[in-house]
C-alpha positions as CSV (number, residue, x, y, z in Angstrom):
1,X,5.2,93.4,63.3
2,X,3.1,90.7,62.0
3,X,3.9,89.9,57.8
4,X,0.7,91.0,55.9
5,X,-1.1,93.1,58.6
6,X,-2.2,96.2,59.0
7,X,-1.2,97.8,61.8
8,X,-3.5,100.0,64.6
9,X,-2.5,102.6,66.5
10,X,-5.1,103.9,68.9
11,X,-5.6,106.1,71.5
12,X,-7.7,105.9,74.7
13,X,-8.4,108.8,76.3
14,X,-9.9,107.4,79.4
15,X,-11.8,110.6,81.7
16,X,-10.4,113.2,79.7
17,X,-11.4,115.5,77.2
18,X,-14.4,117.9,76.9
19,X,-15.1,120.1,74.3
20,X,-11.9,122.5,74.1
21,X,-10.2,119.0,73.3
22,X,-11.5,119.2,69.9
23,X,-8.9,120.8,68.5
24,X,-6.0,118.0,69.4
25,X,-9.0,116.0,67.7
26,X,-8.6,118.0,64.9
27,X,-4.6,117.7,64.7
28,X,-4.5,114.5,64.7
29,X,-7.1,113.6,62.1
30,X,-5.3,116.0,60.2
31,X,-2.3,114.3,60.6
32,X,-2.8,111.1,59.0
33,X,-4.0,112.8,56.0
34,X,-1.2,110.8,54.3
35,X,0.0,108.0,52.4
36,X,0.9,106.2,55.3
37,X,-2.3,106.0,56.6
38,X,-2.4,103.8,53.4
39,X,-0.6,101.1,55.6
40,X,-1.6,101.6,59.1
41,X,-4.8,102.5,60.8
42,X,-5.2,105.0,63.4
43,X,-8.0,105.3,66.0
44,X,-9.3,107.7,69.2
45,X,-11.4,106.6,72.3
46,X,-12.8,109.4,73.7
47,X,-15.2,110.2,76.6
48,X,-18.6,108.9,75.1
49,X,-19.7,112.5,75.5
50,X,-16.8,113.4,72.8
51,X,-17.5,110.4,70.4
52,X,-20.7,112.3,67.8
53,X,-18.6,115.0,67.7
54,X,-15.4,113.5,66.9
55,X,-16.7,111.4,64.2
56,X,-17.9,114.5,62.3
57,X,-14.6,116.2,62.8
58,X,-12.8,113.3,61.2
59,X,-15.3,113.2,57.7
60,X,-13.1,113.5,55.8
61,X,-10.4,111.4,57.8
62,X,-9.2,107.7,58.1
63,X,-8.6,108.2,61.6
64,X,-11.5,106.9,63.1
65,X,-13.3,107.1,66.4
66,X,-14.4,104.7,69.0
67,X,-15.8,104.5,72.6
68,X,-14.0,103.0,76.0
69,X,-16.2,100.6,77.1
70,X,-19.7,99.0,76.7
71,X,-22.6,97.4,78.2
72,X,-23.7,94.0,77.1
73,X,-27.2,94.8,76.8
74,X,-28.4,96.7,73.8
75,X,-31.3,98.8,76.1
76,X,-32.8,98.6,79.4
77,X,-32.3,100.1,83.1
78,X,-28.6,100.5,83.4
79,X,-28.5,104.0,84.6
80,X,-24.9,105.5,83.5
81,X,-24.1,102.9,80.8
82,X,-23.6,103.1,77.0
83,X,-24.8,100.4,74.9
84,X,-22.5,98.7,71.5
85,X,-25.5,100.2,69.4
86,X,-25.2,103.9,70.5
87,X,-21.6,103.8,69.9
88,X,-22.1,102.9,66.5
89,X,-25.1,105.0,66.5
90,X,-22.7,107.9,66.9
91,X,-20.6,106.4,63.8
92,X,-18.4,105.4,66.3
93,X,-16.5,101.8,64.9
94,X,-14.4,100.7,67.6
95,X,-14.9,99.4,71.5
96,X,-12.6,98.9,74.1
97,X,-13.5,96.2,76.3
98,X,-11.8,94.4,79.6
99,X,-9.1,97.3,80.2
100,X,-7.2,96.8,83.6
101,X,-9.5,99.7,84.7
102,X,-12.4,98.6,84.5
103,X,-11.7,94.7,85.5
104,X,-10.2,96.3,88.7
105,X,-12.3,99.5,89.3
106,X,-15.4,97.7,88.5
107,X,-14.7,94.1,89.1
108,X,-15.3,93.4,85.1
109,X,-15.0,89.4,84.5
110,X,-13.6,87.7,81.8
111,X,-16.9,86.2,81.6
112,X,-18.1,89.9,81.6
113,X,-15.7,90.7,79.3
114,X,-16.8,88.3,77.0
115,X,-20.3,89.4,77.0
116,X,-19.3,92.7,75.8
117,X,-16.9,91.8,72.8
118,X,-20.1,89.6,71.3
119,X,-22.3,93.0,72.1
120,X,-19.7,95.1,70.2
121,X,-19.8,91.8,67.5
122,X,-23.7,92.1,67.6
123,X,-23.5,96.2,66.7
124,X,-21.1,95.8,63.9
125,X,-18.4,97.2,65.7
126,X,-14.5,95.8,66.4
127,X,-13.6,95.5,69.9
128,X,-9.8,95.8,71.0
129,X,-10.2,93.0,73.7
130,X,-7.7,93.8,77.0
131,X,-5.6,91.6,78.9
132,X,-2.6,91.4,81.3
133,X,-0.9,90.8,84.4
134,X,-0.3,92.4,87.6
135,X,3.0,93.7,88.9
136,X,2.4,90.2,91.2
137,X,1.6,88.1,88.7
138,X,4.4,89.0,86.8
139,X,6.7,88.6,90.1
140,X,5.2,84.7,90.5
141,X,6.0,83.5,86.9
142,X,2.3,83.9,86.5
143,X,2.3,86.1,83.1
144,X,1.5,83.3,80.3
145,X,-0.4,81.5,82.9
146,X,-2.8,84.9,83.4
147,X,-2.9,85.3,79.2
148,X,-3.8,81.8,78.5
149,X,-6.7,82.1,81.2
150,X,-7.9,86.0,80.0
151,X,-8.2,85.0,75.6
152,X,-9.9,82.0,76.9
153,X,-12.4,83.4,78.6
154,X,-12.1,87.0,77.0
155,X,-12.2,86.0,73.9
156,X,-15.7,85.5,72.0
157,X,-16.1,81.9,70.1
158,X,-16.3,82.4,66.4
159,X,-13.8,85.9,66.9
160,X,-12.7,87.1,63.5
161,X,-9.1,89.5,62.6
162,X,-11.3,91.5,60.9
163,X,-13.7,92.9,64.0
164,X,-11.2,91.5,66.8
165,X,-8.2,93.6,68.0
166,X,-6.2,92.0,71.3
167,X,-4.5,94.4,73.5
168,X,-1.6,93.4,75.7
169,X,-0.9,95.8,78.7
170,X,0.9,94.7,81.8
171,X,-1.1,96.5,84.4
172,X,1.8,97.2,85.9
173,X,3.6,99.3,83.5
174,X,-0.2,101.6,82.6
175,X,0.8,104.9,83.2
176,X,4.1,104.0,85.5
177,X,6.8,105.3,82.7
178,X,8.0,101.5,83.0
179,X,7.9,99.4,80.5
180,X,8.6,95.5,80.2
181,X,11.9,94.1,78.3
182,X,11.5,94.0,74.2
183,X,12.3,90.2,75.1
184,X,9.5,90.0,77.3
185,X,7.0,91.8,74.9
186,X,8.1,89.5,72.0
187,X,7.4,86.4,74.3
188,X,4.1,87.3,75.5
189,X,3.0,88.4,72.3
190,X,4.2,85.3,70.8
191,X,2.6,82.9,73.0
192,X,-0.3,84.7,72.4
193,X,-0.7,84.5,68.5
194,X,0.2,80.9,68.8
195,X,-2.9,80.7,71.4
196,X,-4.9,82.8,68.7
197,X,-3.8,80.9,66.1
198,X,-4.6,76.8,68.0
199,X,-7.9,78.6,68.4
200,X,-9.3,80.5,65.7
201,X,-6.8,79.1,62.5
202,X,-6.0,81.7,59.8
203,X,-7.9,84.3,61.9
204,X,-6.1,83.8,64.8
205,X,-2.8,84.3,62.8
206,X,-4.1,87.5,61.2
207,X,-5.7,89.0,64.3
208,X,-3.9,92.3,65.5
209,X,-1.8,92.3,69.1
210,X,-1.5,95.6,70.2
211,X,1.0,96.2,72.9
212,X,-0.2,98.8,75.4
213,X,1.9,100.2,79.0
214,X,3.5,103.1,78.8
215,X,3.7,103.5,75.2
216,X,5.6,107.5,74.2
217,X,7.7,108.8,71.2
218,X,10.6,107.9,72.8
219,X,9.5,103.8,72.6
220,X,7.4,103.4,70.1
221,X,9.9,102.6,67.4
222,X,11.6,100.0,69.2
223,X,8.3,98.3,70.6
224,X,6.5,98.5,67.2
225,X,9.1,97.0,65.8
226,X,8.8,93.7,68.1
227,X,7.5,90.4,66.2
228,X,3.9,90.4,66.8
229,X,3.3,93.5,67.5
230,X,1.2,94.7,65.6
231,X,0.3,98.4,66.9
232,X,-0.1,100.5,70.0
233,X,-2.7,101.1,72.4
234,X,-1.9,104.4,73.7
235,X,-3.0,106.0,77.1
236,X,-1.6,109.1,77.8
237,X,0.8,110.4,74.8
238,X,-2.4,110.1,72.6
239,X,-4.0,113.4,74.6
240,X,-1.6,115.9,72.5
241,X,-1.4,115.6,69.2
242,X,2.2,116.5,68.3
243,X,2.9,112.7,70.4
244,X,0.1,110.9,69.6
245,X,1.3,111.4,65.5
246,X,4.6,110.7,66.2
247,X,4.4,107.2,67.6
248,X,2.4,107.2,64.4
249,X,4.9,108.0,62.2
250,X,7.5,105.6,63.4
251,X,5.8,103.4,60.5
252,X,7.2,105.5,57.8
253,X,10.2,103.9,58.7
254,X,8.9,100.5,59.8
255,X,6.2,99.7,56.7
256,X,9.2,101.3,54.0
């Protein structure tokens, strides 16, 4: 954890969830009805066809709702896209941008990447900006080399803490039950606030690192706990609600 910030936990849903999904919606919203939610924020991408609904579930909430990805643009011919301003149309407050995913389903660009976090900026919105290495990267020595390049050229000029979230996710530990070293999370996230912080000053230092990869009940405490980590991104455990609350609720114990 980072001294004086709040931490994020969110969940991305990826291409799941349709309308009998609501009611793990509802679950969860329910459960961070508490004082904890007080000290740490909690958030849920779902599919853009979930996100209108979602934000009028959670009302009277603090978990708020986001969407997975944007285009650039604001309007135009981009059959199959969803715009920064519909998002937040939908209430939505939040935009993942850059996952592994996307940059290697869809050949997304940091430049690309880039373009989207100022078009979240643009619509008033806070985009979780993601990064990491692959499994060969990793093997080469290449891992700092691959997060210096990514917030470089990720990473909008004039960023603030306050509508910038990073995310850190090996690619190779997304969904693979594997998960890197506490050593090695507390290095990479390290390097990466100093980076945030050469860059952008006292909003670099207060910007949130979410770690991301594999992220469960089982974990969370011990990764939360890692200096600079500030948060989860969460793929799979956030679908239920019973395990998307309790990596949640490991920071009754960690913000006491």
């Amino acid at each position: 954890m980072t001294p004086d910030v709040r931490p994020l936990v969110a969940g991305n849903w990826k291409m799941n969830g349709t309308r009998s999904s609501l009611d793990q919606i509802k679950a969860i919203s329910e459960g961070v009805r508490n004082e904890l939610s007080e000290k740490v924020e909690t958030l849920l991408c779902p599919p853009a066809t979930l996100i209108y609904v979602a934000t009028a579930i959670c009302t009277e909430s603090p978990l708020m709702i986001g969407g997975q990805d944007c285009h650039p643009e604001t309007h135009g011919a981009h059959t199959g896209d969803i715009s920064a301003e519909m998002i937040a149309d939908c209430f939505g407050t939040f935009v993942i941008v850059g996952h592994s995913e996307r940059r290697s389903d869809h050949g997304e660009s940091d430049s690309l990447v880039r373009s989207k976090a100022e078009a979240a900026h643009a619509a008033d919105l806070t985009a979780i900006i993601c990064i990491g290495e692959t499994a060969d990267e990793r093997k080469n020595g290449q891992t700092l080399e691959v997060l210096k390049r990514q917030l470089v050229g990720s990473v909008p000029d004039g960023a603030t803490a306050e509508r910038t979230v990073i995310a850190y996710e090996p690619i190779w530990a997304i969904g693979t039950g594997v998960t890197p070293t506490v050593e090695d999370i507390a290095e990479a996230h390290a390097f990466m606030r100093r980076e945030l912080t050469d860059r952008f000053g006292a909003e670099g230092k207060a910007m949130r690192i979410l770690y991301g990869g594999s992220v469960n009940p089982s974990n969370a405490k011990q990764l939360m706990a890692v200096d600079n980590v500030d948060g989860a991104l969460v793929g799979g455990a956030s679908l239920k609600a019973e395990d998307f609350l309790a990596i949640y609720r490991v920071y009754e114990e960690l913000t006491a």
